[in-house]
C-alpha positions, 0 to 999 in steps of 0.5 A: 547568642542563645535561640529564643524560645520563639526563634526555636518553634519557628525553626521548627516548624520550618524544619516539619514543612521541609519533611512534610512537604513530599508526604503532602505531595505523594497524598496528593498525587494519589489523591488526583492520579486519575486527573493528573494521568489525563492532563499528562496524556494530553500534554504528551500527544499534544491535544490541547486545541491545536494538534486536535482540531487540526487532525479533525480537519484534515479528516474532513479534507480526506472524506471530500476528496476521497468522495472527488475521487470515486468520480474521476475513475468508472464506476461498478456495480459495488461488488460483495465485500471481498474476504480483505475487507471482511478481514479488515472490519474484524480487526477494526472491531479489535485494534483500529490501529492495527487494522489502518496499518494493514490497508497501508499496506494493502494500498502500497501492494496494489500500486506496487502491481499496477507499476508491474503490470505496466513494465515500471518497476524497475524504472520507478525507484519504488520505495513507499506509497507516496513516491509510487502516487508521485512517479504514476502521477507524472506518467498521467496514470492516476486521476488528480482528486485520487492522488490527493485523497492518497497522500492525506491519507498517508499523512493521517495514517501516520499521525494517528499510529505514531501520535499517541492514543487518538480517540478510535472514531477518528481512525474508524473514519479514517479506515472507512474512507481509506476502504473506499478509497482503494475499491477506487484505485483498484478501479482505475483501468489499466491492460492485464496480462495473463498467461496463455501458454507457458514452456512453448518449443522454439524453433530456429527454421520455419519447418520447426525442425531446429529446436532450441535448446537455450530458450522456450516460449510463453504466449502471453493474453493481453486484454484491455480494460474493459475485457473486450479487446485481447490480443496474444503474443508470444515471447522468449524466456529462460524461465523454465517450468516458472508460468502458470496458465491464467496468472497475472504477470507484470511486464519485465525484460533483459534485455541482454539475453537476445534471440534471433528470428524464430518459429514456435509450434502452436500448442492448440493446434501444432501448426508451425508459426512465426514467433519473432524477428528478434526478441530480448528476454521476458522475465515477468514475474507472477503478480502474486509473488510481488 
């Protein structure tokens, strides 16, 4: 049957909805774009309540224990601020992200030093910061309180780079107790060992007559802690012309490479000494190079 003339404007304007409807849409996105953008950031990095409330949680928990933290290790005169952490601050002020990434990494390259300085590198299985707290952990080389302020600050530094755009005053506080937190770890004292003497003539006879060839010697400082205790020894290495005098070194061996009974010339004074019964080979490395 023929449409009504009623039947005709009604399918009308049902047809004009159906072509209106996206330009209403189009206006209305624009018209609420800005809204819109801040309900879509929210959604996307999950701010609504939950996931917000419990990052500022978690800061207050890394500023108590941090702050546990500066009491478990000797305290210092509080020393100028170093050129990293001057560094640091510059970068904060440009990219707070950025600024968190990079004390990351300064944390992960100290605690690599401190497993080297102990003869632990190869031992550890080292890989990121916290299987390096977990494996100094269990040798009893790190205070409780200091190991839990690493691992929260692990977790924040992650959730904070990689969540989204969080609000710079979170990562700004974050990045302040981290600071503090690695003056505390790089007070926590361990034994330095230092370059004495590097590329020392060894001797198989204790006349030093008989010079070997295959092997020199390095005689190493070791001084404790509190810089009041040292004591020297000397040690075989086929890395010829490597050490520099006063470099820090981590503590490495082969173990494979043996020497029997050998004398050395001393070089402050040239008398002829006794440097070991048997020894394997030192293949420490410079700490800077780590």
């Amino acid at each position: 049957m023929p449409k009504t003339t009623f039947e005709l404007i009604n399918d009308l304007f049902i047809a004009l909805s159906h072509l209106l409807w996206p330009i209403i849409a189009l206006i209305c996105i624009f018209l609420f774009k800005e809204e819109m953008r801040s309900i879509l950031q929210k959604l996307k990095r999950g701010s609504f309540f939950g996931t917000e409330i419990e990052i500022d949680k978690e800061i207050i928990k890394f500023e108590k224990t941090t702050a546990k933290a500066t009491t478990e290790v000797p305290q210092f005169d509080a020393p100028e601020t170093d050129d990293y952490e001057k560094g640091i601050i510059d970068l904060a002020k440009k990219d707070p992200k950025l600024a968190l990434i990079s004390l990351a990494m300064e944390m992960e390259k100290h605690v690599k030093k401190t497993i080297a300085q102990r003869g632990e590198l190869i031992n550890s299985n080292f890989g990121k910061l916290p299987q390096a707290f977990e494996f100094m952990d269990k040798e009893g080389w790190i205070p409780k309180h200091t190991m839990s302020a690493v691992a929260i600050f692990w977790d924040l530094r992650s959730r904070l780079v990689h969540g989204g755009e969080e609000e710079s005053s979170k990562i700004i506080g974050v990045l302040d107790m981290g600071m503090t937190l690695l003056r505390t770890l790089k007070s926590i004292p361990y034994e330095t060992k230092i370059v004495h003497h590097s590329d020392i003539d060894i001797y198989s006879d204790k006349e030093c007559n008989q010079k070997r060839d295959d092997v020199k010697g390095i005689m190493i400082n070791f001084k404790s802690s509190g810089g009041l205790k040292s004591h020297i020894g000397i040690y075989p290495t086929t890395k010829f012309g490597y050490y520099k005098k006063n470099k820090e070194i981590s503590w490495e061996w082969n173990l494979k490479n043996k020497w029997e009974e050998s004398w050395y010339k001393d070089p402050e004074d040239s008398t002829c000494k006794y440097a070991w019964t048997s020894s394997g080979e030192f293949i420490g490395r410079h700490l800077d190079e780590i």
